[in-house]
C-alpha positions as CSV (number, residue, x, y, z in Angstrom):
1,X,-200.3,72.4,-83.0
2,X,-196.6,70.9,-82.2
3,X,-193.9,72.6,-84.5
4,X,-190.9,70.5,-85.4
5,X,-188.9,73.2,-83.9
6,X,-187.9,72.5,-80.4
7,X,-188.2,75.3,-77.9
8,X,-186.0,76.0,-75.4
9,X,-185.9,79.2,-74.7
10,X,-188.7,81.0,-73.8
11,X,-189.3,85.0,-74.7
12,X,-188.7,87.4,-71.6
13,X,-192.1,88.2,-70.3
14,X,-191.9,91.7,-68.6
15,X,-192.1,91.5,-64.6
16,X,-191.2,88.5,-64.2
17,X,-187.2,88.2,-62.8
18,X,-184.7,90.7,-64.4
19,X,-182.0,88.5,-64.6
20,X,-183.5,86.2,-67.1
21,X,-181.3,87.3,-69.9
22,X,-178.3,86.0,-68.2
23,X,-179.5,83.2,-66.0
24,X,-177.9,79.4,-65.5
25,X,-180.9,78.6,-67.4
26,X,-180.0,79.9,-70.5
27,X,-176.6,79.2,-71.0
28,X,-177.7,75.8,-70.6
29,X,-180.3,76.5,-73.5
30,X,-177.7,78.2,-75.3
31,X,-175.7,74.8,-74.9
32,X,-179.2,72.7,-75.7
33,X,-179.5,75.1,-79.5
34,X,-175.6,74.8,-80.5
35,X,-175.0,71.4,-79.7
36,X,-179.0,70.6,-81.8
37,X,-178.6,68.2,-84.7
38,X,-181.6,68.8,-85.9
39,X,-181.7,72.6,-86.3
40,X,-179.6,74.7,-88.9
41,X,-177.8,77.6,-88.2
42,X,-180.6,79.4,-89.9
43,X,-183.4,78.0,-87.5
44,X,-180.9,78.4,-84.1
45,X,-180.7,82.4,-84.9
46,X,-184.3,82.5,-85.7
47,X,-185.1,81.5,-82.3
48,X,-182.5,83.5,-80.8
49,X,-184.2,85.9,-82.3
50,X,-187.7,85.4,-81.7
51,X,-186.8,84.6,-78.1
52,X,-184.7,87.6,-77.7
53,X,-187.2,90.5,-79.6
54,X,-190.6,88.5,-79.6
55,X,-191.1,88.2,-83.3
56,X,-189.5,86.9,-86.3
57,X,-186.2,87.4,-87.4
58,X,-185.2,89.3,-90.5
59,X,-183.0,88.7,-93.5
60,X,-180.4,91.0,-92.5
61,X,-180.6,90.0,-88.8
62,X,-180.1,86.3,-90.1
63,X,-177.4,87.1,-92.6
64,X,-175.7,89.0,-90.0
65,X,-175.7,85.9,-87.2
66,X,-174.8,83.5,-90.0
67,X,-171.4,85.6,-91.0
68,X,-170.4,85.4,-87.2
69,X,-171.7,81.8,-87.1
70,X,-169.6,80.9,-90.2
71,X,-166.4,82.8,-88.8
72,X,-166.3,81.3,-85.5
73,X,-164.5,78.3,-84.6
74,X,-167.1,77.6,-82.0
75,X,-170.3,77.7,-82.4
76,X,-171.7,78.0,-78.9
77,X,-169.5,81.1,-78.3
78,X,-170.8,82.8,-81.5
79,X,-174.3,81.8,-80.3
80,X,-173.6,83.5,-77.4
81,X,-172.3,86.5,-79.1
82,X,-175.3,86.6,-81.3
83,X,-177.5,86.7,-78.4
84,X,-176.0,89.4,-76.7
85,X,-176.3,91.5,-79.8
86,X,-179.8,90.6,-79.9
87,X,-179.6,91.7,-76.2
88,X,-178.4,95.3,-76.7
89,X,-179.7,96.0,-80.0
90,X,-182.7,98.9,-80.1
91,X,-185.4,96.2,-80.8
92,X,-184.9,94.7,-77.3
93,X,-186.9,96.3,-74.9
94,X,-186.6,96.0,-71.1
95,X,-190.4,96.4,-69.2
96,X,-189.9,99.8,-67.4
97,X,-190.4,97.6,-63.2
98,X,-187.0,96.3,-64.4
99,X,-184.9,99.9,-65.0
């Protein structure tokens, strides 16, 4: 089944190429969720999220984005900084062929 939800950025998938986090390709996604009409800030950090760790996102996680989404006069660069944290936090795990 379809969700309403588009996807555009897919979850890193261990041995494929190591410099998926910070590939062209998803800044341009990054550009795809901010500039999205039809997603709230709510759904664009749950699929940060669920892109970044591979599951769903939780409340404080979500509260935490929002804050930075709601303080930031540009939404694309907080998306970005919510990603990175996603990036370095301790639920993001790096396949061991890519250390």
């Amino acid at each position: 089944l379809e969700t309403a939800q588009p996807k555009y950025i897919h979850p890193f998938i261990p041995g494929k190429d190591s410099e998926w986090a910070t590939s062209p390709l998803i800044s341009r996604q990054l550009d795809l969720i901010a500039d999205s009409t039809s997603l709230t800030d709510r759904q664009k950090v749950e699929h940060l999220v669920q892109a970044a760790l591979g599951r769903p996102a939780r409340d404080q996680e979500i509260d935490q984005a929002l804050l930075i989404l709601k303080n930031s006069t540009n939404q694309r660069t907080a998306l970005q900084d919510v990603w990175w944290s996603l990036l370095n936090s301790v639920d993001y795990k790096i396949p061991l062929d890519v250390r």
